[in-house]
GUGU-74790 format. One record per atom (N, C-alpha, C): y, x, z; residue in three letters; atom name; residue number from 0. Coordinates in Angstrom, 2 decimals. Atoms other than C-alpha are relative to their C-alpha. Example, Ala and Ser with C-alpha at 12.3 -4.5 7.8 and 13.67 -1.06 7.14 Angstrom:
BEGIN
PT   north    east      up residuo atomo num
PT   -1.19    0.89    0.00     ALA     N   0
PT   -4.50   12.30    7.80     ALA    CA   0
PT    1.20    0.90    0.00     ALA     C   0
PT   -1.19   -0.82   -0.06     SER     N   1
PT   -1.06   13.67    7.14     SER    CA   1
PT    1.09   -0.77    0.73     SER     C   1
This chain:
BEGIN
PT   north    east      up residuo atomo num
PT   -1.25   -0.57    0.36     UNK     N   0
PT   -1.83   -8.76   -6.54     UNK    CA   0
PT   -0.26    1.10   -1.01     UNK     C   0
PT   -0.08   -1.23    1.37     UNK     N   1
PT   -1.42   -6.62  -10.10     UNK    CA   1
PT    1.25    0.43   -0.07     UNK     C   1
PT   -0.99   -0.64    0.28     UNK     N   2
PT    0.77   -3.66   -9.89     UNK    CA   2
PT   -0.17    1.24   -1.20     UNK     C   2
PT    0.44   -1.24    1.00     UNK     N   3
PT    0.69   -1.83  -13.30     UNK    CA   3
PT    1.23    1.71    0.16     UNK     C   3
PT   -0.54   -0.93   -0.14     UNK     N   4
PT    1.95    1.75  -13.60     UNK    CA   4
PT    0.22    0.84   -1.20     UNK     C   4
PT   -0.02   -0.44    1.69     UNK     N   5
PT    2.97    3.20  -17.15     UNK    CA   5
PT    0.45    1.35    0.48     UNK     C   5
PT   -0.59   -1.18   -0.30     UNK     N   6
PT    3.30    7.20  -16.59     UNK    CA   6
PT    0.29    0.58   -0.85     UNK     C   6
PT   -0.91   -0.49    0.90     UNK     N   7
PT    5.43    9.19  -18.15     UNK    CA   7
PT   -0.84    1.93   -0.24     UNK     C   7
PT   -0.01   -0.93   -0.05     UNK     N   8
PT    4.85   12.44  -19.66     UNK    CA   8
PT    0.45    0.90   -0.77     UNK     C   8
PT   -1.07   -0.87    0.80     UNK     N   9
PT    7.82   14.06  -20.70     UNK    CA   9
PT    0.88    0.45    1.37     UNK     C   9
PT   -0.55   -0.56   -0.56     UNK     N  10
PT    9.98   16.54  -18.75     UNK    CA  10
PT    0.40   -0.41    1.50     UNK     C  10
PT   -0.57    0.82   -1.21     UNK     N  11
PT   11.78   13.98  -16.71     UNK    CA  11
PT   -0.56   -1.03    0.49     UNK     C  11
PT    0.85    0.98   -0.67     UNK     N  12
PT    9.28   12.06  -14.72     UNK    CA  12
PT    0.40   -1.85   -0.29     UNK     C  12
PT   -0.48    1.44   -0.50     UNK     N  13
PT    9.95    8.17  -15.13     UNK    CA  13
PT   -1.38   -0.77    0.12     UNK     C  13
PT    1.55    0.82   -0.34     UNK     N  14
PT    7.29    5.81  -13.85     UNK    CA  14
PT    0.64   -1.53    0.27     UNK     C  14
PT   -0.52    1.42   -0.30     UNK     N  15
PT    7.59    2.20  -14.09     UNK    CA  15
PT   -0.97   -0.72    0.15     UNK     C  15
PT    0.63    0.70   -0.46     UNK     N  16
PT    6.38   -0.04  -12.23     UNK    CA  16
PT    0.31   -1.92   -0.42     UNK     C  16
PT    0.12    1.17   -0.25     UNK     N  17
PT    5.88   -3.80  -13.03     UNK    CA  17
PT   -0.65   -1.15    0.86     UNK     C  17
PT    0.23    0.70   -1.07     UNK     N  18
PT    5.99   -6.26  -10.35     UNK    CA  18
PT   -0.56   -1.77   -0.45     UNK     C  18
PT    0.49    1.42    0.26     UNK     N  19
PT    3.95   -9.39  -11.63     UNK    CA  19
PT    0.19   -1.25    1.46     UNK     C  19
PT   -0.05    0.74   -0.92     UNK     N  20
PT    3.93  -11.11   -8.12     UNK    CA  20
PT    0.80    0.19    1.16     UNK     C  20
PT   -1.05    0.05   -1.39     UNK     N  21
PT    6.96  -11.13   -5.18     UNK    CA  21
PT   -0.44   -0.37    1.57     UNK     C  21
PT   -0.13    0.87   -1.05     UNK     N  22
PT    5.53  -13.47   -2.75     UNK    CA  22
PT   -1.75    0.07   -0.15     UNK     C  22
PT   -0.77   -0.93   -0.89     UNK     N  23
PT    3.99  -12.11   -0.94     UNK    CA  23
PT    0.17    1.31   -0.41     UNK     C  23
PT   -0.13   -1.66    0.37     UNK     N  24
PT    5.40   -8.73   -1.05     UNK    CA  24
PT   -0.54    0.77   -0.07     UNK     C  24
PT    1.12   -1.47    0.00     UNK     N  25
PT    3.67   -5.71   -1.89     UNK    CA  25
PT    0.49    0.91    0.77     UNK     C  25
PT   -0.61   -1.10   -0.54     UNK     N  26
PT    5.11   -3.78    0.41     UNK    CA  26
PT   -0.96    1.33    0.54     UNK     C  26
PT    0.86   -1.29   -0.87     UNK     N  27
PT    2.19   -1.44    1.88     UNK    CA  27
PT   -0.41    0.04   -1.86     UNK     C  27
PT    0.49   -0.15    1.32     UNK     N  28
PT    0.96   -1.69   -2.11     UNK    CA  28
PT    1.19    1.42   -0.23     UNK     C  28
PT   -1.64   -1.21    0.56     UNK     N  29
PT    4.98   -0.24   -3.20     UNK    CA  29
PT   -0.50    1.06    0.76     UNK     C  29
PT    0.40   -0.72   -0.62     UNK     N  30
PT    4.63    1.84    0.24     UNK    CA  30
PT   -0.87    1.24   -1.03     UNK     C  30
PT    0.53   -1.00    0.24     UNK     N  31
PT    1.85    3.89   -1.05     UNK    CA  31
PT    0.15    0.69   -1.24     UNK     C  31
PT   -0.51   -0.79    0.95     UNK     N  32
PT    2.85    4.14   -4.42     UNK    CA  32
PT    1.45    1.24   -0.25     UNK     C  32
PT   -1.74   -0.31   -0.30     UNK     N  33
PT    6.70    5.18   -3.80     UNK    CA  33
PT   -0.82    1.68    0.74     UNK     C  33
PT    0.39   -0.77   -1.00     UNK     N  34
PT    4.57    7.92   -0.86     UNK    CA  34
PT   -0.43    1.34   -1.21     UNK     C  34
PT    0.85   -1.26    0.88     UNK     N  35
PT    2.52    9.72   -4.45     UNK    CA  35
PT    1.21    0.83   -0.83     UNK     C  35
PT   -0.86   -0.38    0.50     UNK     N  36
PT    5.92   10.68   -5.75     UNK    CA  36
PT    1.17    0.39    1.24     UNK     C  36
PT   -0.33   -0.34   -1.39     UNK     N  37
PT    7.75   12.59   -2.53     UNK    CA  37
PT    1.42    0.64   -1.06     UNK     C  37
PT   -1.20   -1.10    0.69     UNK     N  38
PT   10.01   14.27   -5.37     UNK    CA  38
PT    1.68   -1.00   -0.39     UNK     C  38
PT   -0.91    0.69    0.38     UNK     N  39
PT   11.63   11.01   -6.39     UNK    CA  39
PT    1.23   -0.17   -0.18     UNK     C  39
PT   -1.94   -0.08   -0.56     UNK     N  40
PT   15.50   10.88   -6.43     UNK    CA  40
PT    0.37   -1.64   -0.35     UNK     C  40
PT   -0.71    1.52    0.15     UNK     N  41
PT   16.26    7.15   -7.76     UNK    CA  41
PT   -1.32   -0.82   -0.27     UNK     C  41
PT    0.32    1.56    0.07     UNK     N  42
PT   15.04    3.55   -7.69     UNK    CA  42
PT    0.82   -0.61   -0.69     UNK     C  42
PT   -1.09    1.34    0.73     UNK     N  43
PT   16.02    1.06  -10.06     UNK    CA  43
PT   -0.72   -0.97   -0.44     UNK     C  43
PT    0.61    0.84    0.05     UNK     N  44
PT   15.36   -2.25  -10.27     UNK    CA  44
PT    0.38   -0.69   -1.23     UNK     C  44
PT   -0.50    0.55    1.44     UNK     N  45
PT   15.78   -3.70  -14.01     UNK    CA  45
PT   -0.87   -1.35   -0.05     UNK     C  45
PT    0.22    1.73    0.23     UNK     N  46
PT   15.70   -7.30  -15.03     UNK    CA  46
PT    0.91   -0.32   -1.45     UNK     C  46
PT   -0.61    0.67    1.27     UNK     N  47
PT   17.04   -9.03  -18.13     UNK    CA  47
PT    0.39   -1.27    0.69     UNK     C  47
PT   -0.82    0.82   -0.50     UNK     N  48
PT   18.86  -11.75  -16.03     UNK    CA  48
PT    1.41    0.41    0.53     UNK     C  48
PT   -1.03   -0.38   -0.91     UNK     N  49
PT   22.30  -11.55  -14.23     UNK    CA  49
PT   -0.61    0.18    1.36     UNK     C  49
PT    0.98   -0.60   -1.40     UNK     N  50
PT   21.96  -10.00  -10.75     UNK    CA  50
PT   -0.37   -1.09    0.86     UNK     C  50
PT    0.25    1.60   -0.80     UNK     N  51
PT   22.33  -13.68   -9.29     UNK    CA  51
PT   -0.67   -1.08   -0.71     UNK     C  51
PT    1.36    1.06    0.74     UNK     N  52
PT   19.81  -15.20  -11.80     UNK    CA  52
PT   -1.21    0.49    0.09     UNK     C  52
PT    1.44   -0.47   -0.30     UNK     N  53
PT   16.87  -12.98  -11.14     UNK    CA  53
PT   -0.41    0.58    1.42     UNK     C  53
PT    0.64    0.21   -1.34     UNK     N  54
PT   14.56  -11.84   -7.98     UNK    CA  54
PT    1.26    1.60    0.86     UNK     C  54
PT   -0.80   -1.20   -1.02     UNK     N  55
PT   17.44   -8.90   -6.95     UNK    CA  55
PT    0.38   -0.28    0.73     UNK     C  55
PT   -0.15    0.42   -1.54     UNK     N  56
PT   18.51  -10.80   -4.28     UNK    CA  56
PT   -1.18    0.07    1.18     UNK     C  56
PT    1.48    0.35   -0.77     UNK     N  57
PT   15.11  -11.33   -3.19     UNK    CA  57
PT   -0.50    1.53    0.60     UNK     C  57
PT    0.45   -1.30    0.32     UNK     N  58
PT   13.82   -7.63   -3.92     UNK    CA  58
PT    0.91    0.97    1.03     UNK     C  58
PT   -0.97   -1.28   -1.14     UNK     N  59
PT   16.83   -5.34   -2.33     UNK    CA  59
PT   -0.57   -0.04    1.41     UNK     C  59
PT    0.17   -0.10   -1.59     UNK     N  60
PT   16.33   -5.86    1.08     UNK    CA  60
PT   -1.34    0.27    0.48     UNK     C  60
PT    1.38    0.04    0.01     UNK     N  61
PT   12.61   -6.20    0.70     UNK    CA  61
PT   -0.25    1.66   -0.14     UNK     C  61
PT    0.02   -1.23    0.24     UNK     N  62
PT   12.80   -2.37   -0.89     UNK    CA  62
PT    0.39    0.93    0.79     UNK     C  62
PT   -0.61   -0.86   -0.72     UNK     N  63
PT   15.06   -1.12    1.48     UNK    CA  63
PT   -0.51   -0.11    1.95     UNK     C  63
PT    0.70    0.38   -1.60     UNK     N  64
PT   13.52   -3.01    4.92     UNK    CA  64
PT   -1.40    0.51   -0.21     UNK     C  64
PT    1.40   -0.43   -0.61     UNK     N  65
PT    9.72   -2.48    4.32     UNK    CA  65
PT   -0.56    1.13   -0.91     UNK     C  65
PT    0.69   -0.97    0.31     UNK     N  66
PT    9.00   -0.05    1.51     UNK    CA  66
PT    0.91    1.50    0.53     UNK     C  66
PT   -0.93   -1.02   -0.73     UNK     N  67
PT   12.01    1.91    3.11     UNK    CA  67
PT    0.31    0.97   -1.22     UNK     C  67
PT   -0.52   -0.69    1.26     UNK     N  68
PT   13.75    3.27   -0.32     UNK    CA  68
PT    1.24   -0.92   -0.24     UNK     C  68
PT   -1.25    0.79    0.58     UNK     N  69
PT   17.29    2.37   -1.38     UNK    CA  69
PT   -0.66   -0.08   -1.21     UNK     C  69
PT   -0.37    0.37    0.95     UNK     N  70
PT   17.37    0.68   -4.95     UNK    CA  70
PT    0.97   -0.37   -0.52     UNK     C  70
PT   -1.22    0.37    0.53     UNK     N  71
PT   19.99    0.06   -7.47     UNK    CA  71
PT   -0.56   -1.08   -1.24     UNK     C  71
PT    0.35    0.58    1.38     UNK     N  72
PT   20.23   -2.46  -10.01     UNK    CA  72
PT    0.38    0.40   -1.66     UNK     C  72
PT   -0.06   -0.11    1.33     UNK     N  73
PT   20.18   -2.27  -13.74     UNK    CA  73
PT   -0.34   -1.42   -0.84     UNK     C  73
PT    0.69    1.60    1.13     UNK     N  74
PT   19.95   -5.80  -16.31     UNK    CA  74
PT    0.25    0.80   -1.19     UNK     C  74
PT    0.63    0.22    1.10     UNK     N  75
PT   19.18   -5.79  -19.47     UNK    CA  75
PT    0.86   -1.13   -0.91     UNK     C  75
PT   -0.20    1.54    0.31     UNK     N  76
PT   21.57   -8.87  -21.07     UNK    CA  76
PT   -0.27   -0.16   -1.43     UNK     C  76
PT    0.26    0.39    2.20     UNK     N  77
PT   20.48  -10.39  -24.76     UNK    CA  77
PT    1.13   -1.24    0.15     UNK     C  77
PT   -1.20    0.99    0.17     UNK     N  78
PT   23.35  -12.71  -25.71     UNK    CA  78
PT   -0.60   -0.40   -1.81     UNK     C  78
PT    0.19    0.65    0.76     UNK     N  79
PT   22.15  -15.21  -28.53     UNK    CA  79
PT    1.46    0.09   -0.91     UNK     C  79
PT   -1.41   -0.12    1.10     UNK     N  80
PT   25.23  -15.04  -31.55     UNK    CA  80
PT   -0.08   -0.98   -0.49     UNK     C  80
């Protein structure tokens, strides 16, 4: 399982995490990462699909049952012209 971590270092902390593999869950992986940041205030889960074409169905409950953090979503949409 590869979880990369791009850190930020400007004022307002953002850290993003990309989730290459779902199944099985990273959850003690997330867990400890989510644990090095105690200051956190939001989760968001971004995708470039609609919320019912990509893994946010999958993901929410997963985030909120085992790494124990609410998330919100965010997409991304590209529309071809």
């Amino acid at each position: 399982m590869k979880i990369n971590i791009a850190p930020s270092h400007s004022i307002y902390m953002t850290v993003i995490l990309i989730l290459q593999e779902l199944c099985p869950f990273p959850a003690q992986a997330l867990q400890n990462i989510v644990s090095t940041y105690p200051s956190a205030k939001q989760f968001v889960w971004a995708q470039e699909e609609h919320r019912n074409g990509g893994c946010w169905s999958f993901v929410k409950p997963r985030f909120e049952n085992l790494v124990g953090v609410q998330v919100c979503y965010f997409a991304e949409y590209w529309f071809d012209n």
